[in-house]
N, C-alpha and C positions, 0 to 999 in steps of 0.2 A: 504494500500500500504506500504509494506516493506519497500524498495530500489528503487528508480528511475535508472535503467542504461540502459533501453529501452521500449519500449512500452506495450514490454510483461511482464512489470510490473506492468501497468494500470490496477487493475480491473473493472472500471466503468469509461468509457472515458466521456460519457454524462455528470455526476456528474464532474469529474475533468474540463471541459468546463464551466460547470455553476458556477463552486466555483469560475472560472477566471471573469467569467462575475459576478458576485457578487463584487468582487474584484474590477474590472473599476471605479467600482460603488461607492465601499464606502474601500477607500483602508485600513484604519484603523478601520474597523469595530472590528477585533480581536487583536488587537495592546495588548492585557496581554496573548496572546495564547503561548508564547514561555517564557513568563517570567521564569527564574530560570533553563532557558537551554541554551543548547549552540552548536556552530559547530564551524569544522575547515573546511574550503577552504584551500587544499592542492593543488595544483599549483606547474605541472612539466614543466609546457610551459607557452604561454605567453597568457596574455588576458587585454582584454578595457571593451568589455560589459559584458563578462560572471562574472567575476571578479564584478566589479559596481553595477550590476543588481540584482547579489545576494547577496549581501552585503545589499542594500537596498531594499529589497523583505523581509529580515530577520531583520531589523529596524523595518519596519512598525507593524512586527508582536511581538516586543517587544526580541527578538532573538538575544540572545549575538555571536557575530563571532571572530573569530582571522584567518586573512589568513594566509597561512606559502607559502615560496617559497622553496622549498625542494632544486631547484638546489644552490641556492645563500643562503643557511642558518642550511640545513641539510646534513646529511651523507647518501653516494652514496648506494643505494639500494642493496641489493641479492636479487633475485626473483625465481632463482631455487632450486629444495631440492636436500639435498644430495652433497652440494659443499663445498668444503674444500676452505674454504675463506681466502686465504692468498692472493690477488688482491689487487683493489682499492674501494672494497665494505668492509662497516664497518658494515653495520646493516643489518639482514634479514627481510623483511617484515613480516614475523609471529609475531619477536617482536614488529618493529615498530607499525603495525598496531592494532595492540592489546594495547600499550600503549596509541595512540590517542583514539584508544574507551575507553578506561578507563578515560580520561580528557573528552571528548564530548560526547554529544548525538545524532549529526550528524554528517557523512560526507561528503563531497563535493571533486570530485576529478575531475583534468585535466590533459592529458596527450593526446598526439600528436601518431600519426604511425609514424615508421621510416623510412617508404618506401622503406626497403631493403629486409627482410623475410617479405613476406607475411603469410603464416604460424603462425610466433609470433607476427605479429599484430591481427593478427582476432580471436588469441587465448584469446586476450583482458585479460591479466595476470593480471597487475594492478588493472582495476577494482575489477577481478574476485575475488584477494589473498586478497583486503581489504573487501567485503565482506564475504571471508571464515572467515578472521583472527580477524576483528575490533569487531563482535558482535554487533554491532550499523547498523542504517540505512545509506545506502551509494547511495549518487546523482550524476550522471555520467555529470559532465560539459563541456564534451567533451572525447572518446574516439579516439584510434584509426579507429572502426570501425562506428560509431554512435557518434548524437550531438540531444540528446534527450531533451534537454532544449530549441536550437535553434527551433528543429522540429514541440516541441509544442508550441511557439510561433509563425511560420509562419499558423499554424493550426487556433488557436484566431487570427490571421490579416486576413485570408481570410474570415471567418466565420464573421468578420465584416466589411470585404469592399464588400461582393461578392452580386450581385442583382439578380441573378439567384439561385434556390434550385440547380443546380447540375453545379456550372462552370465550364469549360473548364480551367484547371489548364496546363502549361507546365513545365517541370523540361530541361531546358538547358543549354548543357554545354559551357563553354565563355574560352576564351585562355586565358593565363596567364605565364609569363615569368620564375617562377617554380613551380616544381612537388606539388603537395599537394595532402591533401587523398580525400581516397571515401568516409570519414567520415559524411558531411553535404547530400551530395547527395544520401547516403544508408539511412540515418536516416529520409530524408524528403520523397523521395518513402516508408517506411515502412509505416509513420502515414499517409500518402495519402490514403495509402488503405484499411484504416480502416472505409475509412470516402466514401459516392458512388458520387464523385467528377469524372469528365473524367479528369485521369491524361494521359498525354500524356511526354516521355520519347524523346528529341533529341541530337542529337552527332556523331560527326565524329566514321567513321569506325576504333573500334580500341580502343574505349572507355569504352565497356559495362560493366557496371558495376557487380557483382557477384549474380548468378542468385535465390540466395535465397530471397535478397534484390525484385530482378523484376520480377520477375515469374507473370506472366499473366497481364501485362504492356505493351501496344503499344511502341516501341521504331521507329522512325522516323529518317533515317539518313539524308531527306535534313529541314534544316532548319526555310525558308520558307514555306514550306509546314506545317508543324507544327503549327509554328503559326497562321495560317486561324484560324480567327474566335475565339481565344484564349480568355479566361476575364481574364489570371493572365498570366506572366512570370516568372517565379522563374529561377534567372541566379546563375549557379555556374561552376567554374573549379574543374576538379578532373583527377588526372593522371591518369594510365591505370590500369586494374585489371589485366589483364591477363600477359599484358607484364609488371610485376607491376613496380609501382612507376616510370614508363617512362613516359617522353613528347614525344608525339610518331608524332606529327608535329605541328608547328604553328599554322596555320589555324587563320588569322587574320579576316579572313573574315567572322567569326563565332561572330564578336563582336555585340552586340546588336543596333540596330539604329534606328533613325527616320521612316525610310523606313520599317522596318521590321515588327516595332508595326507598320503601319498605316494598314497592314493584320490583326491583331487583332480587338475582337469585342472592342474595346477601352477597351486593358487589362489595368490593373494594371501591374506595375515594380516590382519587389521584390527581393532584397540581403541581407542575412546574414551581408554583412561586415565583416570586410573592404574592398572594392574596390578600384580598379584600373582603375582610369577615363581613358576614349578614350583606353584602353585595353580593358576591357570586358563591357563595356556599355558606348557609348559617353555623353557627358554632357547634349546635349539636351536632352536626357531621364533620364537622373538622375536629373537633374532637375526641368523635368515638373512637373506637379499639376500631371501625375497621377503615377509616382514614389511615393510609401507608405515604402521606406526604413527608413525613419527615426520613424514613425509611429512604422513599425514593431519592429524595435529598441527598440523602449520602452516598446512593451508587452512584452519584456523581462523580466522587474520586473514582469509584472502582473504573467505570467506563472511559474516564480521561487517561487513567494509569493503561488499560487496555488498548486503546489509539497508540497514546505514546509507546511504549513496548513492542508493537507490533510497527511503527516504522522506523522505530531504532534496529529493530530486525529485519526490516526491506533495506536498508539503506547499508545494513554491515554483510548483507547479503550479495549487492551490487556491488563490494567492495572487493570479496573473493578473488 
């Protein structure tokens, strides 16, 4: 594996699973695998876990880091060619990113959609230009389009809370008081379908997400119905694709509850985080015994530590 910045990076999803689950297991098993290397977490937005988790995901594996916050430390970016830069852009990313690959051996990048062009988000430039430009491996810790770190995380939390071979997984979408991207919710429909899980798709009219993401995906616009019989929830908010980056209604009534799981076959809860209590899931289900939010949470290291590991072993592979 080259590059992590979506799925269609994975060549061997079973092996990249097992090396997590190896990992649970014995988390310092390779703790000299990274010795004598290094990554930058480059950080255009904000983060708790993606941030933390691989920071310590690349400790355990002996993996020197430096994060950088580019807005609070570095010079404002060019991303297009052919611009006659006299603006408030100092540096073009063909140099930048060429010079962090010359200091590192990985990279690690975050950066948000702006929910204004759609077009220049799903163009996913940032990723794309430090992979054209770094020559180094590049870890997508969030895009505008994709959150392939999260994704394979919620992946390892169902594969170990789920008691059925094929659960009834749901991806729904929860209100939230602003717009955010389709980022978590395109990324966790992608790995869903890799895996022969019944994923089931709900959301107000108005919601759908872009149909490369869900192409041959049940989508359910009541609610309740959906949840029948459910063994996972997976709640997310995501503005609108079509009429993009709009909150196209409240719909409070779309918040997850007591009532709702008690239709499930006694699902599991499940949120990326951060949430918003009594907005998109009321307390009593965040904090019963079968909300695995915090659980999931933590396979956050395990799945960063499993990236990292595996292309520090493509890369000493191609060195032979």
């Amino acid at each position: 594996m080259n590059n992590f910045t979506s799925i269609h990076d994975v060549t061997d999803l079973s092996a990249l699973l097992q090396t997590a689950q190896d990992i649970k297991e014995l988390p310092f098993a390779h703790e000299q695998m990274g010795r004598q290397q290094s990554m930058c977490l480059l950080f255009f937005n904000a983060s708790l876990r993606t941030r933390l988790s691989t920071q310590q995901a690349a400790f355990r594996i002996g993996l020197h880091t430096v994060v950088f916050d580019i807005n609070a430390g570095g010079w404002n970016l060019e991303f297009e060619d052919g611009t006659v830069m006299k603006g408030d852009k100092a540096e073009h990313v063909k140099e930048a990113a060429a010079v962090i690959g010359a200091y590192f051996d990985i990279i690690g990048i975050r950066t948000f959609a702006g929910l204004k062009d759609r077009e220049e988000d799903y163009a996913e430039r940032v990723i794309e230009q430090f992979v054209r430009y770094s020559g180094k491996p590049v870890i997508n810790l969030e895009s505008p389009t994709r959150h392939p770190l999260q994704s394979f995380t919620d992946l390892i939390t169902i594969e170990e809370y789920k008691q059925v071979e094929k659960p009834k997984v749901v991806l729904s979408w929860a209100p939230h008081p602003r717009a955010l991207p389709q980022a978590v919710a395109n990324s966790f429909v992608e790995w869903m379908k890799q895996t022969d899980y019944n994923l089931v798709i709900t959301h107000p009219p108005g919601y759908e997400l872009a149909k490369q993401f869900t192409e041959g995906v049940p989508v359910v616009y009541k609610q309740m119905e959906a949840f029948a019989d459910a063994d996972f929830i997976y709640t997310k908010n995501w503005s609108a694709y079509d009429d993009y980056g709009k909150i196209l209604q409240e719909d409070s009534d779309w918040m997850v509850t007591q009532e709702k799981m008690k239709l499930t076959n006694n699902a599991r809860f499940m949120h990326c985080l951060p949430i918003r209590r009594n907005v998109i899931v009321e307390d009593a289900v965040l904090d019963s015994d079968r909300s695995i939010v915090i659980p999931q949470a933590a396979n956050r290291m395990v799945a960063a530590q499993a990236v990292l590991q595996t292309i520090l072993q493509s890369t000493f592979d191609r060195e032979l």
